[in-house]
N, C-alpha and C positions, 0 to 999 in steps of 0.2 A: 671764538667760533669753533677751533676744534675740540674745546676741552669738552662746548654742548655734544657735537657729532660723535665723542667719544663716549659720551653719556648715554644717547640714546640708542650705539652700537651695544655698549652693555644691559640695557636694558632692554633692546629685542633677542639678544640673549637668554639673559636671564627668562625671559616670557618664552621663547620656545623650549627652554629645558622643562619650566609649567605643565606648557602644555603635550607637550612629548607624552605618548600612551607608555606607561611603565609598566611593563609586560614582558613576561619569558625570562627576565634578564637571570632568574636564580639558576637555569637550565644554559652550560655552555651551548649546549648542540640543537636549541630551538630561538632562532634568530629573532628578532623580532617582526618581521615581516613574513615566517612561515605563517603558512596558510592557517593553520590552527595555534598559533599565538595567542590569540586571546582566549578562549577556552582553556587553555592548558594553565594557562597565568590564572587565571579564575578558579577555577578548582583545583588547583596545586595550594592554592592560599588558603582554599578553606578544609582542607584535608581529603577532599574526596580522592584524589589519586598522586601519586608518592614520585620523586626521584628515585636513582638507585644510590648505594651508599659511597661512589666515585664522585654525586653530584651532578650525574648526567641525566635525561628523562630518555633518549633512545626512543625518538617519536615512531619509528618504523619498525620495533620492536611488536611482538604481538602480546595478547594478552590472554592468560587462562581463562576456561567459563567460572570459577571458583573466584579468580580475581574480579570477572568483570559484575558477577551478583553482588560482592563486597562493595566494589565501585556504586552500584546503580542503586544500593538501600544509603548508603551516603550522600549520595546526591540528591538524591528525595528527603533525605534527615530523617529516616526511620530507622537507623543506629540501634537507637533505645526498645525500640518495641517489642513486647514480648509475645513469645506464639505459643499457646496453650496447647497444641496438639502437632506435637513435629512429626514429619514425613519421614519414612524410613529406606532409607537406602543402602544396597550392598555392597558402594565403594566406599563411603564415605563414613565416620561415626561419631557421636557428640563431642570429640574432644580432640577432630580437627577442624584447624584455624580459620577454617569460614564456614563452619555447618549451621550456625546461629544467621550469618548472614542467608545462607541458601535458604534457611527454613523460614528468613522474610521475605525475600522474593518467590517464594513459595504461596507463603500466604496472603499477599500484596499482588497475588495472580499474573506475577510479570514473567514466571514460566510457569510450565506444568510438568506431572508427573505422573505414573503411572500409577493408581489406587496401590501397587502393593510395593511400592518404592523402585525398585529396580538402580540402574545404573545411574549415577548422575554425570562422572564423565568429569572431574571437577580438574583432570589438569590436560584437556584440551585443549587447543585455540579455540577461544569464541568466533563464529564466522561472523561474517556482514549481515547475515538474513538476520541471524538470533538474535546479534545484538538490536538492529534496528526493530527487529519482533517485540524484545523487552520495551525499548522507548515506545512504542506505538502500545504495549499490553498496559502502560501507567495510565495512561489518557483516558478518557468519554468521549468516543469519535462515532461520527456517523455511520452507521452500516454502508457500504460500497458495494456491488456485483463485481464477480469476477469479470465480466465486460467492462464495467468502467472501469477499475481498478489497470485492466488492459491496454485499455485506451487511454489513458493519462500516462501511463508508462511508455508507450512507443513513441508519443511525442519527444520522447526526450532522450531514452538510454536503446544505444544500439546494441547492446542483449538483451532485450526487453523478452523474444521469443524464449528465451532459454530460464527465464524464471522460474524456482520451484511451483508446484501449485501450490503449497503450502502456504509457500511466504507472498504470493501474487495479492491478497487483500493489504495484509500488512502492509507491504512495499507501495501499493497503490496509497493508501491512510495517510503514511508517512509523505508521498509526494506533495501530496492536495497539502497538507500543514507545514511542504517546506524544510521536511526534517531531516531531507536523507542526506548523508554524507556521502565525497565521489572525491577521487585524488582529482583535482583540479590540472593535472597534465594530459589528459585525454582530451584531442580535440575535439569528439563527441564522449561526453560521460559514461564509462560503464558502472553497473551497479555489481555485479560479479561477487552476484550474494554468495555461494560458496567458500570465496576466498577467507583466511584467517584476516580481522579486522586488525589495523594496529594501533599504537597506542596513539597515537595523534587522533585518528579516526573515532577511535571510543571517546576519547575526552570532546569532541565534537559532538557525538552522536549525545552521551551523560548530558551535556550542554544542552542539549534541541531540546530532550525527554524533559529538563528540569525545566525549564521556561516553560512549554507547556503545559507540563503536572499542574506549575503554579493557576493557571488558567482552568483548567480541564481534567482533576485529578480522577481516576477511576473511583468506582463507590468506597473500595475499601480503603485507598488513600483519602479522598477526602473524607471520610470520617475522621481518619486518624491525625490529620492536618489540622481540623476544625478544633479553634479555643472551647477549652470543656466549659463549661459553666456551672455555675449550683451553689445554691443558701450557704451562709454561713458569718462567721466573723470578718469584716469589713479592716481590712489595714488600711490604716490612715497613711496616703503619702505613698502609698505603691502606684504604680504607673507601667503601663502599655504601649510599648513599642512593636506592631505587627503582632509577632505569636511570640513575643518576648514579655514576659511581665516580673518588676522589681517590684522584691521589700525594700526599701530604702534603710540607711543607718537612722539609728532614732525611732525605728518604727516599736510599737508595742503590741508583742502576741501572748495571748492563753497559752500554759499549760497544767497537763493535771499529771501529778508524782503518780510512778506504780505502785510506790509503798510509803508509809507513814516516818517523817520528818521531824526533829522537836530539837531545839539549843539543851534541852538537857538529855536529850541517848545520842545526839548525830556529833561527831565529830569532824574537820574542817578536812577536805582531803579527799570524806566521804562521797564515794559515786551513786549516782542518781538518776533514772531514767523518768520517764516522763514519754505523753502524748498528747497529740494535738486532740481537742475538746469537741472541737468544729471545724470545717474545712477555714482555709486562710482565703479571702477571698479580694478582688478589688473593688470597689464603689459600683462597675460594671458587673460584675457576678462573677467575673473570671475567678475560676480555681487556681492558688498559687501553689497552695500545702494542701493536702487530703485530710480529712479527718481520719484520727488515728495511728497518722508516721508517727514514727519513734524519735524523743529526743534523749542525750544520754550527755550527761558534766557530771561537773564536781561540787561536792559544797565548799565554797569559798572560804568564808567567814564564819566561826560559828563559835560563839559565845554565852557561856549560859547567863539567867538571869538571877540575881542575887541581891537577897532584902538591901538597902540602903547603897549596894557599891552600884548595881546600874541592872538596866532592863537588858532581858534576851536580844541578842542581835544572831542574823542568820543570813548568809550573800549566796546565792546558784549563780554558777558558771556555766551555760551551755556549750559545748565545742563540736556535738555533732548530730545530725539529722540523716533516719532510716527513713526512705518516702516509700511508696504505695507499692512504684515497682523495684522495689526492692537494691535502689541506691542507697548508701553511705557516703557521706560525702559532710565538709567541712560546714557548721553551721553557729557562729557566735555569737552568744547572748547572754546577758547578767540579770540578775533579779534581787529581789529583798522581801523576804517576812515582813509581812504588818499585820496589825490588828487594829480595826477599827473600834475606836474608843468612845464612851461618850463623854459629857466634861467634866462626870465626877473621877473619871479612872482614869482622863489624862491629868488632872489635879492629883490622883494616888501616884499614878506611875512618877509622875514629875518629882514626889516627894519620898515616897518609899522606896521606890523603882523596883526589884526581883519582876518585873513581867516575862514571861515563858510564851516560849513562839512553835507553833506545832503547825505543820503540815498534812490531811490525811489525800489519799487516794481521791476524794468527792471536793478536794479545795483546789481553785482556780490559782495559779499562780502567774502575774506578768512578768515577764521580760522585756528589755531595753535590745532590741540588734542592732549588735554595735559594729558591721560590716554589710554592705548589700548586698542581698543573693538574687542571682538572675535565673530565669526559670522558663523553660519551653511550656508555654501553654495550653499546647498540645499535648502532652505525655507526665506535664509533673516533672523532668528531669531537670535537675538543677547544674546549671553553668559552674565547674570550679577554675577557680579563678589561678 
């Protein structure tokens, strides 16, 4: 009787360690039961926003407008995206450490700027208005009046009166969807958009903005969201997870050499570029590979061919792919020279053998990928692994 009672103490045990939400714990100083715990556990996993290098997150800590735009194209996963005409400004310049991020959130209309660049202001605190302004600038939300927007706010935050006019739409948008963040120790909430937002708070607000991007993204994000599609060569055995799409290992792709190939001028060692033919696509149309990325290996194998001792042998090693927007990143794959015979010249080959293996610029060559690459469907970036 007790060894049962002692079993089944162990195993409601074991079942609540299960089911226990595993959260915060990487962060000493955000408990598990602080209020924004789970946001913080959630986007600290997926990289949107960072520890410091003690191991602590310092949830009361505030955060720069430079950090918080780096933050808010992360959490949207527009990382990757590239902006054809960046905004100029006279604190800032290309070659500091978030002007690529500002110039997405630029473009993704989640702030604005003055036509002729001006200030950006990039190691302020971000207040509460702006930040919750960006979350609400992602979205496709209803148009509001400043009356309504009014009137849903007094119901709830007792500074409701002392609102910017600016932020009074936004701040109203964000009510009606639930989105706004409030320290939860106010017995009546305030919203005290002025104040610098902290980092508990942003990773809340990042939080709200990203659920409902996913829903609701403005035009320019959902575009940019939206799986590309378009003709092309079909990989057999690729497969579609959301806006995640694999080449699987095994799979075989085209390509075409830059330059001419042959087992009697190439030597084994010899490096080799190559491009995609046709875009890579799945059975659905998704684009995997663009036509025209860059592939770039080595020749393997390379053997000439010679009367009676044996026929040309010739092996490509692929190790890496240039895509569209202009990633390098790890890509492997193996090939081999053939020549289609008929069966008087695989009867010669068989008996004489010297056959010579030549590759031109206008010749299709397969590959075997011999590792799977995963790939945002949305942009072409490939996952390295």
């Amino acid at each position: 009787m007790m060894k049962n009672k002692f079993k089944v103490m162990l195993a409601t045990c074991a079942l609540a360690f299960t089911l226990a939400p595993v959260m915060a714990f990487q962060f000493p100083d955000v408990s598990v039961d602080h209020w924004a715990a789970k946001q913080i556990d959630i986007l600290s996993d997926e990289g949107v926003i960072v520890g410091y290098p003690d191991g602590t997150f310092k949830p009361d800590e505030n955060v720069t407008r430079a950090e918080f735009a780096s933050m808010a194209i992360k959490a949207l996963g527009q990382e990757h995206t590239k902006v054809a005409q960046p905004v100029t400004f006279t604190d800032i310049t290309s070659e500091y450490w978030a002007y690529q991020a500002i110039q997405k959130a630029l473009y993704f209309e989640l702030i604005s700027a003055p036509e002729d660049g001006g200030l950006f202001r990039p190691d302020d605190n971000v207040s509460r208005e702006e930040a919750t302004t960006v979350a609400v600038n992602a979205l496709t939300t209803e148009e509001i009046s400043p009356a309504k927007a009014l009137e849903v706010l007094s119901k709830k935050y007792a500074d409701f009166n002392t609102i910017p006019t600016e932020f009074l739409i936004p701040a109203g948008k964000s009510e009606i969807l639930s989105m706004i963040v409030v320290s939860p120790n106010n017995e009546k909430p305030l919203l005290e958009p002025l104040r610098p937002a902290t980092r508990a708070e942003v990773a809340a607000i990042l939080y709200n903005m990203r659920e409902q991007a996913k829903l609701n993204p403005n035009a320019k994000l959902a575009e940019a969201m939206r799986k590309k599609t378009g003709e092309g060569y079909v990989v057999e055995g690729a497969t579609v997870q959301g806006s995640i799409g694999v080449i699987p290992a095994g799979a075989i792709i085209p390509i075409k050499l830059t330059k001419y190939i042959s087992t009697q001028a190439s030597d084994a060692g010899d490096v080799y570029t190559a491009a995609a033919p046709y875009n890579f696509t799945t059975k659905d149309k998704y684009i995997l590979v663009y036509k025209d990325s860059n592939f770039k290996g080595q020749l393997l194998d390379v053997r000439r061919g010679k009367w009676f001792v044996r026929n040309g042998v010739m092996a490509l090693e692929n190790s890496l792919i240039t895509t569209f927007n202009d990633q390098t990143t790890t890509f492997s794959a193996t090939g081999e020279l053939h020549k289609d015979r008929n069966w008087f010249m695989k009867f010669v080959r068989a008996t004489l053998k010297g056959e010579k293996l030549e590759a031109t610029p206008t010749d299709v060559i397969y590959m075997k990928v011999l590792k799977p690459v995963k790939i945002d469907l949305t942009n072409g970036w490939i996952y390295e692994e």
